[in-house]
C-alpha positions in Angstrom: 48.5 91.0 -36.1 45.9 93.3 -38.1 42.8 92.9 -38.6 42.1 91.6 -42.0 39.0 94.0 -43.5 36.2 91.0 -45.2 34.0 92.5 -47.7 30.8 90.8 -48.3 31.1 89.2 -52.1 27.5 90.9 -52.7 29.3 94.3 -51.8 32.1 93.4 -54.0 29.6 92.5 -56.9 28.0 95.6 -56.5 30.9 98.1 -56.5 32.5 95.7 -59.3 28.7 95.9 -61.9 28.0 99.6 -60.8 31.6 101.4 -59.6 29.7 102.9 -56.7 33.1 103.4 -54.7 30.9 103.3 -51.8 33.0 101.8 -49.0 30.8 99.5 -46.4 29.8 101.7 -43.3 28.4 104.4 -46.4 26.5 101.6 -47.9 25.1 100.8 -44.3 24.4 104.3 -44.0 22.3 104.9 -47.1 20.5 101.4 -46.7 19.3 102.8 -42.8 18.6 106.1 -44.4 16.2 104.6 -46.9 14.4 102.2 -44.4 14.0 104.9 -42.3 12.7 107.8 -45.2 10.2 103.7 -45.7 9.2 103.5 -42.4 8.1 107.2 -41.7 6.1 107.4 -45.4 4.3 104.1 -44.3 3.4 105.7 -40.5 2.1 108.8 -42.6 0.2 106.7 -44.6 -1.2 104.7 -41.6 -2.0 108.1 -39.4 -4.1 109.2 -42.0 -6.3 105.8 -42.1 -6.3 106.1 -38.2 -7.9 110.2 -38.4 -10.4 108.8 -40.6 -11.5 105.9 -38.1 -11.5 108.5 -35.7 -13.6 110.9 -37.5 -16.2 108.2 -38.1 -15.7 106.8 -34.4 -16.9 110.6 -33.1 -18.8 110.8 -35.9 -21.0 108.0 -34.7 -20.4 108.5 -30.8 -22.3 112.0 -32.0 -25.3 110.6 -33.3 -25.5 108.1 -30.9 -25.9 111.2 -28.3 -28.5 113.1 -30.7 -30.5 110.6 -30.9 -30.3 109.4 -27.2 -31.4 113.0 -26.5 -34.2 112.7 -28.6 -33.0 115.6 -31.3 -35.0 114.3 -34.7 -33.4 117.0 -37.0 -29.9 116.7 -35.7 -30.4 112.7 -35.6 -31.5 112.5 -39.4 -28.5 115.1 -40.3 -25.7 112.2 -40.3 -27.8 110.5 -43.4 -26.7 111.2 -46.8 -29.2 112.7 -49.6 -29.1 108.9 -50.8 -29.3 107.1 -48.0 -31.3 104.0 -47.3 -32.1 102.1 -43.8 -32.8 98.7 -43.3 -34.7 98.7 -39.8 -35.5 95.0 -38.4 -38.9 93.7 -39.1 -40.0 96.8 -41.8 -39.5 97.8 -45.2 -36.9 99.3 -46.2 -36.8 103.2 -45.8 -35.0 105.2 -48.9 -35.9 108.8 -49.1 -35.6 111.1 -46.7 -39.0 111.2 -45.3 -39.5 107.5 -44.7 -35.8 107.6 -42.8 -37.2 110.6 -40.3 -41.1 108.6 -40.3 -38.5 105.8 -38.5 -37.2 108.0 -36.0 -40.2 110.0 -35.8 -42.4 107.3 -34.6 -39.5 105.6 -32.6 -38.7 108.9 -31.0 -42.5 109.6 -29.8 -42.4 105.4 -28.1 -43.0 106.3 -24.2 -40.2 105.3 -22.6 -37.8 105.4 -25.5 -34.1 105.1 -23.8 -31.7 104.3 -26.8 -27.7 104.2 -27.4 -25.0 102.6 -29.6 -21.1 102.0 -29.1 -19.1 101.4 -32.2 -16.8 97.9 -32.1 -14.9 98.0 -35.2 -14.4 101.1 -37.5 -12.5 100.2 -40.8 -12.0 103.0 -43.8 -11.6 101.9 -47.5 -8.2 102.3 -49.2 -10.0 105.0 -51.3 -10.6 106.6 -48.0 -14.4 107.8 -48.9 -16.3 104.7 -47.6 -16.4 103.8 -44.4 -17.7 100.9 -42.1 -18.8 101.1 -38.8 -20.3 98.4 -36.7 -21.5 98.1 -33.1 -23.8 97.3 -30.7 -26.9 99.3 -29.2 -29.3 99.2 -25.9 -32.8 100.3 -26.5 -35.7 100.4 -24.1 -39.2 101.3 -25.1 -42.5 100.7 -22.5 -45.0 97.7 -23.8 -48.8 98.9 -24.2 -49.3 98.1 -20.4 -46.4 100.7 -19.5 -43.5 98.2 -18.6 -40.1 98.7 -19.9 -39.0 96.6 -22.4 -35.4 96.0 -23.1 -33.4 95.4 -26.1 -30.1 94.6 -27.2 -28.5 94.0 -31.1 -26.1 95.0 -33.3 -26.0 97.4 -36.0 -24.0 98.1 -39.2 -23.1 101.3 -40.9 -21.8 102.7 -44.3 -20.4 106.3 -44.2 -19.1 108.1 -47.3 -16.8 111.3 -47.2 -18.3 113.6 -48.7 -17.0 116.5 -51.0 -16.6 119.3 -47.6 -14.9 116.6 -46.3 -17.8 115.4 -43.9 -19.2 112.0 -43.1 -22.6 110.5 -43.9 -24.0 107.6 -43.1 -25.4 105.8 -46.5 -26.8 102.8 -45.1 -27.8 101.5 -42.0 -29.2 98.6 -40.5 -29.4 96.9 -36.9 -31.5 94.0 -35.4 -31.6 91.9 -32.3 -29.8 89.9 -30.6 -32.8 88.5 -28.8 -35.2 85.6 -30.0 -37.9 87.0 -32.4 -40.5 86.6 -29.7 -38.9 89.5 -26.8 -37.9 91.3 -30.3 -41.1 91.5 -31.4 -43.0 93.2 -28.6 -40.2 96.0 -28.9 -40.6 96.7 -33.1 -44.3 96.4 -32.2 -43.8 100.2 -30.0 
């Protein structure tokens, strides 16, 4: 007994409308090839979103540090030209000397102690805007001396720039504690 060969009647169709002569392991073949050739475009596509979260994860890890080290011109370098900041409890700061007055004055608080940790990093399709968002620790001492301790959340807006760099274009952050603990701290 042999084995009867069964072609699909959509393979039939096809060889019958387009005379492809293609027999069925050839057709399997091409239809791998060109999910595969799919699937390797796509991960190209997706590495290059994931190296741009990454820039803008280190980008922000790196500011974080400057400004945990206290460094006021290296901390006011990741702001574009443009930028404006939203701090908790102020007006809002857009030129470049009311965004280093912020960290000027926050910088000189006695006891200043401050850090943040991106949670979620997200890149437009475009691929020149970004979004970062996080959390931060800050401790600044109270007119008697004491530590005070805060804790928030923060959001960020980068935009890639034309040398290919990353600059924060807005930025904003407030507490996650009730308005009367936050208070004393903006109050430093």
């Amino acid at each position: 007994m042999h084995a009867r060969r069964v072609r699909s009647p959509a393979l039939k169709n096809i060889d019958a409308r387009f005379n492809s002569r293609l027999d069925d392991a050839m057709k399997i073949r091409t239809l791998l090839l060109t999910l595969t050739l799919g699937l390797a475009v796509s991960a190209v596509c997706l590495a290059g979103e994931t190296k741009a979260e990454q820039a803008l994860r280190e980008a922000d890890a790196a500011w974080s540090k400057a400004a945990e080290s206290k460094d006021l011109e290296k901390t006011v370098s990741y702001y574009s030209a443009d930028a404006i900041v939203l701090p908790p409890n102020a007006p809002i700061a857009a030129t470049k000397e009311a965004i280093r007055k912020i960290w000027q004055d926050m910088m000189a608080s006695p006891g200043l102690v401050i850090s943040w940790k991106a949670t979620k990093v997200e890149v437009a399709k475009s691929g020149d805007l970004g979004f970062v968002s996080g959390t931060y620790e800050l401790t600044m001492n109270d007119a008697g001396g004491k530590p005070v301790n805060d804790r928030g959340k923060y959001v960020e807006v980068w935009e890639k720039k034309a040398d290919g760099k990353w600059k924060c274009g807005t930025d904003t952050w407030n507490s996650d504690l009730p308005a009367s603990a936050s208070a004393a701290v903006e109050k430093q």
